[in-house]
C-alpha positions as CSV (number, residue, x, y, z in Angstrom):
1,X,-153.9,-88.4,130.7
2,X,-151.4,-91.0,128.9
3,X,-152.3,-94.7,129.5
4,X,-148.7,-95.1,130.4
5,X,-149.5,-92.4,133.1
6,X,-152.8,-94.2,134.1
7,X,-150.8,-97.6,134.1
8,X,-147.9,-96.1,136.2
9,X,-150.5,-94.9,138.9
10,X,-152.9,-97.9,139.1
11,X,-150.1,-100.8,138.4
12,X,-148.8,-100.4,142.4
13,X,-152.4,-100.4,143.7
14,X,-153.1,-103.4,142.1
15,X,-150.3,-105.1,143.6
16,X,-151.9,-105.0,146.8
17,X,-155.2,-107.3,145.2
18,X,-155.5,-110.9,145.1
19,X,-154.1,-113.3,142.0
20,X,-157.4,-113.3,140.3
21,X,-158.1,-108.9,140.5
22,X,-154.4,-107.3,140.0
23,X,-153.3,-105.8,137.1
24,X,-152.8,-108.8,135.1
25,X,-156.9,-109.1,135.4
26,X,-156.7,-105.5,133.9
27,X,-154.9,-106.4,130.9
28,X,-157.4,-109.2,130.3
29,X,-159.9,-107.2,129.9
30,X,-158.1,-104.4,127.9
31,X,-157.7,-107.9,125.5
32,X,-161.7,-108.6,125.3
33,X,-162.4,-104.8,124.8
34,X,-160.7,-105.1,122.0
35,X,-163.1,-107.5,120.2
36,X,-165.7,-106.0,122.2
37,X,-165.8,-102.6,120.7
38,X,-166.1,-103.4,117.0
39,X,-169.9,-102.8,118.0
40,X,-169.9,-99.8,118.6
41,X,-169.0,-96.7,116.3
42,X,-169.0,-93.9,118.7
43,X,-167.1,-94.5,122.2
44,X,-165.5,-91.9,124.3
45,X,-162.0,-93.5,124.5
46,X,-160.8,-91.4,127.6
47,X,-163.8,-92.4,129.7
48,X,-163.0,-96.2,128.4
49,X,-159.6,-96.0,129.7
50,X,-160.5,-94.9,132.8
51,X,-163.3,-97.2,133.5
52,X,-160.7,-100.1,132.4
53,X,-158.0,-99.1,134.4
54,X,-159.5,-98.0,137.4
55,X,-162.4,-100.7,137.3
56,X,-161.2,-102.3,140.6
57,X,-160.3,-99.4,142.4
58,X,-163.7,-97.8,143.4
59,X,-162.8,-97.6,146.8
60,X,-159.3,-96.1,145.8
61,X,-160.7,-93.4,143.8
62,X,-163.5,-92.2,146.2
63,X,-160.4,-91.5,149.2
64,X,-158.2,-90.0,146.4
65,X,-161.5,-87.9,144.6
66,X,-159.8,-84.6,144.4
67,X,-156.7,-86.5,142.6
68,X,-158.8,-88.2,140.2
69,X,-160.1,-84.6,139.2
70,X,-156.5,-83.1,139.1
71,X,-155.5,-86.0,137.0
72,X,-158.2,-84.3,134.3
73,X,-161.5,-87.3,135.1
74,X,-164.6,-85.4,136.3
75,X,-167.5,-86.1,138.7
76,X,-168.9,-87.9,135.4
77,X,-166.5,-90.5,135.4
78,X,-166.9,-91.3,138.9
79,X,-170.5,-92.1,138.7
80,X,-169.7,-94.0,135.7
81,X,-167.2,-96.4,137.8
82,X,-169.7,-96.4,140.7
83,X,-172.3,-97.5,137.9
84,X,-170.4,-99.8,135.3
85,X,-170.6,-103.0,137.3
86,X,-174.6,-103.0,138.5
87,X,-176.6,-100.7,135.9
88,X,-174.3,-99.6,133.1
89,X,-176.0,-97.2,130.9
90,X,-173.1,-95.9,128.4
91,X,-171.3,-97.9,125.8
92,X,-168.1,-97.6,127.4
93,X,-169.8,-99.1,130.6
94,X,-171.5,-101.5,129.1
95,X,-168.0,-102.5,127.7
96,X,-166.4,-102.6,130.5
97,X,-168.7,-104.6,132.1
98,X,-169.1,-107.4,130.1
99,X,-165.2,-107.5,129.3
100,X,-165.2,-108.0,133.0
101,X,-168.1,-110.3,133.6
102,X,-166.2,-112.5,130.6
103,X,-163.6,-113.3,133.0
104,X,-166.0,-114.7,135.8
105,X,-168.2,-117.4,133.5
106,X,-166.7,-120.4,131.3
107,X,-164.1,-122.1,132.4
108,X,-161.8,-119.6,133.8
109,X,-165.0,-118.1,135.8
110,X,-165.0,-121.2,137.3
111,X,-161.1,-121.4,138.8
112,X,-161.4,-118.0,139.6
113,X,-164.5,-118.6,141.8
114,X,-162.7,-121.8,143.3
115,X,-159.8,-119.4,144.1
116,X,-161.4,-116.5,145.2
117,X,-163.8,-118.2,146.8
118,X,-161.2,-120.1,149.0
119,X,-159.7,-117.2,149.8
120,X,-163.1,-115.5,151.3
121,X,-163.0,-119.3,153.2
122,X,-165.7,-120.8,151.2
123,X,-165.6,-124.8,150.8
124,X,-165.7,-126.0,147.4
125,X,-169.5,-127.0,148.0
126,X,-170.2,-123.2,149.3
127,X,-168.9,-121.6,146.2
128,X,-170.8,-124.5,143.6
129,X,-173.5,-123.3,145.7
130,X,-172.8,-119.4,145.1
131,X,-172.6,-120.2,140.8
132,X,-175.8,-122.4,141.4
133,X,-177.7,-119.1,143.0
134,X,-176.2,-116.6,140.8
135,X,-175.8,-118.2,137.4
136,X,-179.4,-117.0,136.3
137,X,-178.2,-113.5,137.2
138,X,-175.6,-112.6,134.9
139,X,-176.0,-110.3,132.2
140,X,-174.2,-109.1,129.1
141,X,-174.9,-105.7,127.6
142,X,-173.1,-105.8,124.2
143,X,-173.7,-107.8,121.1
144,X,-170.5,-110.3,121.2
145,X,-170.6,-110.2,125.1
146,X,-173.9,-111.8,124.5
147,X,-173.2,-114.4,122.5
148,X,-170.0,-115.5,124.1
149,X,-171.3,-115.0,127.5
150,X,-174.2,-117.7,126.5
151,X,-171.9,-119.6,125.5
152,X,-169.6,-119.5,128.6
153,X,-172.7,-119.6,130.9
154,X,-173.7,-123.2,129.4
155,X,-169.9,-124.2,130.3
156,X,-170.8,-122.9,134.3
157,X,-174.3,-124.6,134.1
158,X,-172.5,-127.9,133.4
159,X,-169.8,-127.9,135.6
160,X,-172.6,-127.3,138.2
161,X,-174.5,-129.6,136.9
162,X,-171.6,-132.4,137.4
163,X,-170.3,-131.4,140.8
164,X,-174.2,-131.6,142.0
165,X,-174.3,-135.0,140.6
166,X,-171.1,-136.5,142.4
């Protein structure tokens, strides 16, 4: 399938997400794959794609299953979306994963936790307090993603750091 086909599909039904997961959040990460991939040699670009374009829509593509397969994506890819977040195994996983997790540490992890975390009701304090118990937690799979994510992560640790001490 074309990525303007893909894109065409998946654009409306990221409409429906919040500010900080619709398809503008897709593009950002099709941005750091970009810089991402120069590690690897090998990478299956059609399982890339999918996994990058359909990365938020796990829900979306279990209902629609059969579609997903008539679109020409097998049971294979749909194991690898289920996995990609948690326990990626593949280089295209581990890609999209960290181009992802990228976007949630440093400073714009930090306003998009204040935003999203507003919008699931949390105070200010309660989502300092989610960063706080799940800094320690995040991890990158590629090369780069671990050496920018370091970095990124020492920006979190000292904007908690600060907000603690006010």
């Amino acid at each position: 399938m074309k990525i303007g086909e893909i894109e065409k599909l998946v654009k409306p039904l990221y409409a429906k997400k919040d500010s900080m997961h619709n398809f503008h959040h897709i593009m950002r990460i099709k941005k750091k794959l970009t810089f991402l991939k120069k590690d690897y040699k090998k990478i299956e670009k059609e399982r890339l794609n999918f996994l990058l374009y359909f990365h938020g829509l796990k829900g979306w593509v279990e209902k629609n299953k059969n579609k997903i397969m008539d679109l020409g994506f097998d049971e294979e890819d749909i194991n690898s979306l289920k996995r990609h977040t948690k326990n990626p195994k593949t280089a295209e996983e581990k890609l999209v994963h960290d181009a992802n997790l990228l976007e949630n540490v440093g400073r714009f992890g930090i306003q998009k936790s204040l935003i999203v975390g507003k919008k699931l009701g949390r105070t200010k304090e309660g989502t300092i307090d989610f960063l706080k118990e799940n800094i320690d937690k995040v991890n990158f799979y590629t090369p780069t993603g671990k050496i920018l994510g370091k970095k990124r992560i020492e920006i979190m640790k000292k904007f908690i750091k600060g907000a603690e001490n006010k």
